[in-house]
Backbone as a chain_set.jsonl record, in Angstrom:
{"seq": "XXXXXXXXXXXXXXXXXXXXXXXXXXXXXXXXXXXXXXXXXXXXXXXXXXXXXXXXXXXXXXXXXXXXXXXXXXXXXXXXXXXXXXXXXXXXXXXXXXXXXXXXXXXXXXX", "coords": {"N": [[139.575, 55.224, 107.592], [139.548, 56.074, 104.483], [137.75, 58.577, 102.551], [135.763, 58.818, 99.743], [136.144, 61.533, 96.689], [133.361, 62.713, 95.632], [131.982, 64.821, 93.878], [129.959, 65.616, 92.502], [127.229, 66.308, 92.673], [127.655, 69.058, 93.482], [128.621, 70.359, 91.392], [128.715, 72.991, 88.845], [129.557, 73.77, 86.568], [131.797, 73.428, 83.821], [135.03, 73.612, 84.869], [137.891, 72.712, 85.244], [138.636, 70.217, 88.07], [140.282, 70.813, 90.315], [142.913, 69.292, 92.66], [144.571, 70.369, 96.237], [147.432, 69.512, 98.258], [147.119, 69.899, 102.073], [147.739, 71.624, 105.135], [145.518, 71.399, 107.895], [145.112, 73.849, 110.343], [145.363, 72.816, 113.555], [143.04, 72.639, 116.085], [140.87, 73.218, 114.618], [137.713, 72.764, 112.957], [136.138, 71.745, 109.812], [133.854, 72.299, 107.477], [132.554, 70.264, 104.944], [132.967, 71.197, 101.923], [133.754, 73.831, 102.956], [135.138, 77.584, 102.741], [138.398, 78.209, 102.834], [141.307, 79.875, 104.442], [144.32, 81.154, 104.337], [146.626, 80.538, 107.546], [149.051, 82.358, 108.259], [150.622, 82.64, 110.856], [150.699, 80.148, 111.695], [151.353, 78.625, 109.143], [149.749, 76.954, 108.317], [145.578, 75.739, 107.774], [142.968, 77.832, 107.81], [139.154, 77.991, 108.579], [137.136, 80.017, 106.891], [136.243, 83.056, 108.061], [133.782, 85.015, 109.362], [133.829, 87.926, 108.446], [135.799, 87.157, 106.506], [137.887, 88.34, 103.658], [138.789, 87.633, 101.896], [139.051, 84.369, 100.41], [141.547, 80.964, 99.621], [141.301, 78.381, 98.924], [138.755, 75.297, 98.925], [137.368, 73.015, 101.333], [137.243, 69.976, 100.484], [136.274, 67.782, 101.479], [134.106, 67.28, 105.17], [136.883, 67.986, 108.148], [137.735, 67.135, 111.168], [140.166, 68.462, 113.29], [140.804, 68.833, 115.551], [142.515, 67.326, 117.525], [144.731, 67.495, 116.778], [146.609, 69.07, 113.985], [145.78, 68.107, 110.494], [146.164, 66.568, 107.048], [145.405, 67.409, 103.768], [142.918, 67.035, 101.332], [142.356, 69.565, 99.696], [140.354, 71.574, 97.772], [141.076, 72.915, 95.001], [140.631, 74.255, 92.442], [137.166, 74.429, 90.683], [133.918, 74.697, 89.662], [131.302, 75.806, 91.496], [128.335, 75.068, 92.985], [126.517, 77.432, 94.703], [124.805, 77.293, 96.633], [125.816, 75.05, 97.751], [128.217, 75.638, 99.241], [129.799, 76.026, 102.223], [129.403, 78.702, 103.894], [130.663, 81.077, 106.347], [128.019, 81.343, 108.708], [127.573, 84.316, 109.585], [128.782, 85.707, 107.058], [128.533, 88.318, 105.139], [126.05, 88.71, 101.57], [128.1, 90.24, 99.805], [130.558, 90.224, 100.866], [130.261, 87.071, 100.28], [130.37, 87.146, 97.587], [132.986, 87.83, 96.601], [134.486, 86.303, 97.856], [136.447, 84.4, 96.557], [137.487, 85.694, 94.517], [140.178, 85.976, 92.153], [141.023, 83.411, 92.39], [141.124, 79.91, 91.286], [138.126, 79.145, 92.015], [134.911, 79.099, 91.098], [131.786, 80.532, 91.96], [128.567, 79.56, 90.937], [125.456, 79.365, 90.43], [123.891, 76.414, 88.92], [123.316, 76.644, 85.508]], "CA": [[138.674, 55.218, 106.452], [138.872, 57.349, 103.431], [136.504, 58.952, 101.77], [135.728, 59.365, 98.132], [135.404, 62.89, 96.717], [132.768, 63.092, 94.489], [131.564, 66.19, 93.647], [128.642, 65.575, 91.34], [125.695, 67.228, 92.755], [128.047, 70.593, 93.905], [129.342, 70.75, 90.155], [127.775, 73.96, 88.047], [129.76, 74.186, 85.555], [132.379, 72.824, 83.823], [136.062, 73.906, 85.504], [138.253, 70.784, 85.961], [138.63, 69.841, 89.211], [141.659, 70.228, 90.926], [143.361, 69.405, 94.753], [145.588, 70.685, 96.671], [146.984, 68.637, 99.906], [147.362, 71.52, 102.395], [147.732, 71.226, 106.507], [144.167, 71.803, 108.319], [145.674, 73.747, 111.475], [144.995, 72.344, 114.67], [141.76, 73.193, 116.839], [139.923, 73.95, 113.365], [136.199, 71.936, 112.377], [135.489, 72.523, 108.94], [132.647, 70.916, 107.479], [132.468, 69.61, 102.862], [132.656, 73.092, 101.085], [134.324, 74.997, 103.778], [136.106, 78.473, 102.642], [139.83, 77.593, 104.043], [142.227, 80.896, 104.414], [145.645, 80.844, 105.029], [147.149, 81.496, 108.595], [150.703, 82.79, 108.075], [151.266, 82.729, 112.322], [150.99, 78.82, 111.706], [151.469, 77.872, 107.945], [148.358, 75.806, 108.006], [145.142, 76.494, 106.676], [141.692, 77.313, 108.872], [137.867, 78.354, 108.244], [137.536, 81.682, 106.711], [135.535, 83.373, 109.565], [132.383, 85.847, 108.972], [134.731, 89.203, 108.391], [136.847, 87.157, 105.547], [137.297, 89.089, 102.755], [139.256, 86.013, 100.433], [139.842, 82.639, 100.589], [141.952, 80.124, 98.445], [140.517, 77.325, 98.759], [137.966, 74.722, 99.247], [137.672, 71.806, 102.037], [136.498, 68.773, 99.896], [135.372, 66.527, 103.138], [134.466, 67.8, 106.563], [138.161, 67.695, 108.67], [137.736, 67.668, 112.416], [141.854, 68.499, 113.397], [140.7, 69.585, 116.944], [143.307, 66.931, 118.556], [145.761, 68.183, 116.001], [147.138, 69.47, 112.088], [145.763, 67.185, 109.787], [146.483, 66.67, 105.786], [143.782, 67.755, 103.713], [143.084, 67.518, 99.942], [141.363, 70.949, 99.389], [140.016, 72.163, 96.253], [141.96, 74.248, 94.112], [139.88, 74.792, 91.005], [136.104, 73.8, 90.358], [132.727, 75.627, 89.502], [130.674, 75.083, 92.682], [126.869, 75.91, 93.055], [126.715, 78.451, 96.002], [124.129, 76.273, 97.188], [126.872, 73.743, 98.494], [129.448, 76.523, 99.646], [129.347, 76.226, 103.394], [130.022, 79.85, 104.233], [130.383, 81.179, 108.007], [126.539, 81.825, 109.431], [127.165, 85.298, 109.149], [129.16, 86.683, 106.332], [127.382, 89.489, 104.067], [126.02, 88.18, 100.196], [128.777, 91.054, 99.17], [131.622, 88.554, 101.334], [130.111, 85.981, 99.599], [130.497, 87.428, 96.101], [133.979, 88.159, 95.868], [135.381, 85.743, 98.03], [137.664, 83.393, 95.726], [138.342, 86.611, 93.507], [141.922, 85.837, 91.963], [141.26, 82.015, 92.578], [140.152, 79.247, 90.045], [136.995, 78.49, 92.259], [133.84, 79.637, 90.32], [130.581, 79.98, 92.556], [127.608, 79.819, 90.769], [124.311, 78.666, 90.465], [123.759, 75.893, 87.71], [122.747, 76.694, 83.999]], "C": [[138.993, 56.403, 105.548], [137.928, 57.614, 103.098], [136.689, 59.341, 100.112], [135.539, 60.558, 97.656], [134.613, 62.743, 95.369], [131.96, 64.723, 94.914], [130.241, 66.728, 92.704], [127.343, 66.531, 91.178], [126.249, 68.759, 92.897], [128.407, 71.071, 92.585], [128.564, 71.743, 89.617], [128.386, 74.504, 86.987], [131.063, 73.651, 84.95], [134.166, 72.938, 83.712], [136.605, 73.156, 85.755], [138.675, 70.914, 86.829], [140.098, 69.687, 89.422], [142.164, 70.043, 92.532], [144.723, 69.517, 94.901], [146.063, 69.904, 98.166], [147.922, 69.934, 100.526], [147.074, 70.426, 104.047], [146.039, 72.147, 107.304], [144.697, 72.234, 110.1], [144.523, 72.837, 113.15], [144.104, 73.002, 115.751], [140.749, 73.288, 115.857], [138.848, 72.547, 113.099], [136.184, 72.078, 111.675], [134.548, 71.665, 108.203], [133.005, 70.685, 105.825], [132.84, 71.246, 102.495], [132.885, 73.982, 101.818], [135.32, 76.145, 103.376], [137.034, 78.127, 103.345], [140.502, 78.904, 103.233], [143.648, 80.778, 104.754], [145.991, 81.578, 105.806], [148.789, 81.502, 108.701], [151.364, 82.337, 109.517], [151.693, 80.833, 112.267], [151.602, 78.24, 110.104], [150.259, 76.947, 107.935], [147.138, 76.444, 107.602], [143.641, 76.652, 107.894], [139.962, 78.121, 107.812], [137.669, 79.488, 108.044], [136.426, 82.138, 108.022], [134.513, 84.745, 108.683], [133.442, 87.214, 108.233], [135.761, 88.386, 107.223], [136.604, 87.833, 104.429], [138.0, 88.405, 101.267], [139.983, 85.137, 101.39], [140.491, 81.949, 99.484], [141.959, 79.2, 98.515], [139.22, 76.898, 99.412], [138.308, 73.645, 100.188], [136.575, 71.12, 101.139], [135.972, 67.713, 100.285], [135.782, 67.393, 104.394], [136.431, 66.639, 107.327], [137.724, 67.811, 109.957], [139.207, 67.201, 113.011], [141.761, 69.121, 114.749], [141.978, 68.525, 117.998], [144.674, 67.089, 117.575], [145.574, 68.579, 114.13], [146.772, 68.107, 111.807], [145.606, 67.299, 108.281], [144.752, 66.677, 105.715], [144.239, 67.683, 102.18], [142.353, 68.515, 99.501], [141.377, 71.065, 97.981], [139.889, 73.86, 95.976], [141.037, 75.302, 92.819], [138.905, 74.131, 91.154], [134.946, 75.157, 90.288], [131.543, 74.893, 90.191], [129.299, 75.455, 92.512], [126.934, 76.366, 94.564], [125.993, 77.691, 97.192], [124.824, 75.57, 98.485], [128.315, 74.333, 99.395], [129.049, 76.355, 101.048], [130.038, 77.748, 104.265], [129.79, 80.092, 105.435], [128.975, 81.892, 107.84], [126.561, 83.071, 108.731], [127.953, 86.412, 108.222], [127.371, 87.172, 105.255], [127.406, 88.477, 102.571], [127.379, 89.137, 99.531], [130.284, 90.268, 99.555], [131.944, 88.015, 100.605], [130.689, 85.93, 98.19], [131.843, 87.422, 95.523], [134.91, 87.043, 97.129], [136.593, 85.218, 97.708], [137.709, 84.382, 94.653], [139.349, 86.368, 92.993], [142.232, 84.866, 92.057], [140.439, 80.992, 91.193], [138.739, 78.788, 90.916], [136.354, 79.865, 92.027], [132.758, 79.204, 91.396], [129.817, 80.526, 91.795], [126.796, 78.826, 90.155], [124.601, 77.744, 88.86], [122.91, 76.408, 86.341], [120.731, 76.162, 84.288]], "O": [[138.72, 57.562, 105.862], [136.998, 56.838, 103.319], [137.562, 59.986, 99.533], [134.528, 61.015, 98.189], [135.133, 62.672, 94.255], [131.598, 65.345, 95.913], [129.794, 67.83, 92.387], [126.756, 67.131, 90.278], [125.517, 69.676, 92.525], [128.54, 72.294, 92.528], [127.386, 71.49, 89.869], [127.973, 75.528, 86.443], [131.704, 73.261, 85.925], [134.712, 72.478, 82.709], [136.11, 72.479, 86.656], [139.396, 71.912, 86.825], [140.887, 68.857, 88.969], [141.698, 70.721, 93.448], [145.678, 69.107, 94.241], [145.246, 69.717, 99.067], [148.822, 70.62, 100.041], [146.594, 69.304, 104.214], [145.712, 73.32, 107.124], [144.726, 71.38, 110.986], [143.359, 72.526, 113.399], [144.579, 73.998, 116.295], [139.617, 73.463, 116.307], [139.313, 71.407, 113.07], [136.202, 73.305, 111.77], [134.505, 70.442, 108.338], [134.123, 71.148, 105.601], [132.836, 72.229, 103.237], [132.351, 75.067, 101.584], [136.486, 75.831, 103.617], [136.799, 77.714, 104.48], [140.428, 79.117, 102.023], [143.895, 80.071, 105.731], [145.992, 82.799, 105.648], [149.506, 80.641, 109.21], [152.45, 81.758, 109.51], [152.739, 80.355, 112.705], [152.39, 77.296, 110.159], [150.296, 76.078, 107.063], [147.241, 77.565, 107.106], [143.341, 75.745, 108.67], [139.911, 78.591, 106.675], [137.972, 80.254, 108.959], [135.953, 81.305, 108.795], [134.708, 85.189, 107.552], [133.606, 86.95, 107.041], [136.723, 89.111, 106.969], [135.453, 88.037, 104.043], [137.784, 88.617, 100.074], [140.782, 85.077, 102.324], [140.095, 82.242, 98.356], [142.995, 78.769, 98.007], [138.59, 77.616, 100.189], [139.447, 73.193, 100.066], [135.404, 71.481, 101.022], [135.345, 66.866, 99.65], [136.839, 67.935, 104.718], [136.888, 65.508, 107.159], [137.123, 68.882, 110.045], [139.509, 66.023, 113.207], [142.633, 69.925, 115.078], [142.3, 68.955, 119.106], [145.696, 66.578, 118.031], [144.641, 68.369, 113.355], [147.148, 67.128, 112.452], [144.831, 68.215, 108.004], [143.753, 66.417, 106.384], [145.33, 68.032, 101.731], [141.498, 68.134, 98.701], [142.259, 70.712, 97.198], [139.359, 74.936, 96.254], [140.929, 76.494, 92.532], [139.134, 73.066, 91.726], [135.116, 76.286, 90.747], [130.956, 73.878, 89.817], [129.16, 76.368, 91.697], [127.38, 75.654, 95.463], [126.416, 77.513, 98.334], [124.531, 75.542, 99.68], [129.162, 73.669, 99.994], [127.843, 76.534, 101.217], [130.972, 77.743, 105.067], [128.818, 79.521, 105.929], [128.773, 82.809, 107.044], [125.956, 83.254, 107.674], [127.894, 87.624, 108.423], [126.235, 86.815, 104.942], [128.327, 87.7, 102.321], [127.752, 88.591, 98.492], [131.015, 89.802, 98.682], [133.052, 87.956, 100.071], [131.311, 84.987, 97.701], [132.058, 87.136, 94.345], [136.133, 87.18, 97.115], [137.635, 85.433, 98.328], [138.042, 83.834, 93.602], [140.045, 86.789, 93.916], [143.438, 84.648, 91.948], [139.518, 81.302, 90.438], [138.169, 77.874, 90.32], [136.677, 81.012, 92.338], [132.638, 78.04, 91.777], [129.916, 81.742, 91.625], [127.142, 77.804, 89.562], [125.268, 78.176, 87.92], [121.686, 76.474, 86.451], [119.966, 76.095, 83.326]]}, "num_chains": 1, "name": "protein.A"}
């Protein structure tokens, strides 16, 4: 089954939407709006973890790649509402803030 990506309700602003297809390493869960970091030891891409301090991209549908690497179309560019960001439990709002620094994803609240 595919899935469709709409993005409608997470949208806050208007950034055009772009994807990237990227490898989701293997063992990794990530759920819609998951920070994804890149792990150099593998080349693939996993869940930024509480202590990240940037990510470059977005997961645009939960991936569960726990019985292996699986393709992923992540999002490259868009202006998200924070709302919809699924950030780890326990990063800091200061984390949060500068995550995608230096990236085209925009978090913030809607107008």
């Amino acid at each position: 089954m595919q899935e469709t990506l709409d993005y409608t309700q997470a949208v806050s602003g208007d950034t055009k939407i772009t994807n990237e297809t990227i490898t989701i390493a293997a063992g990794e869960v990530v759920e819609k709006f998951t920070p994804l970091v890149f792990d150099a030891a593998t080349g693939h891409y996993k869940a930024a973890g509480d202590a990240a301090t940037e990510a470059h991209l977005l997961s645009s549908f939960a991936v569960d790649a726990t019985a292996g690497a699986k393709k992923h179309a992540a999002i490259k560019s868009i202006c998200i509402d924070p709302n919809f960001v699924a950030y780890p439990a326990g990063m800091s709002a200061n984390a949060k803030a500068g995550l995608f620094a230096g990236t085209s994803i925009s978090v913030q609240s809607p107008a």
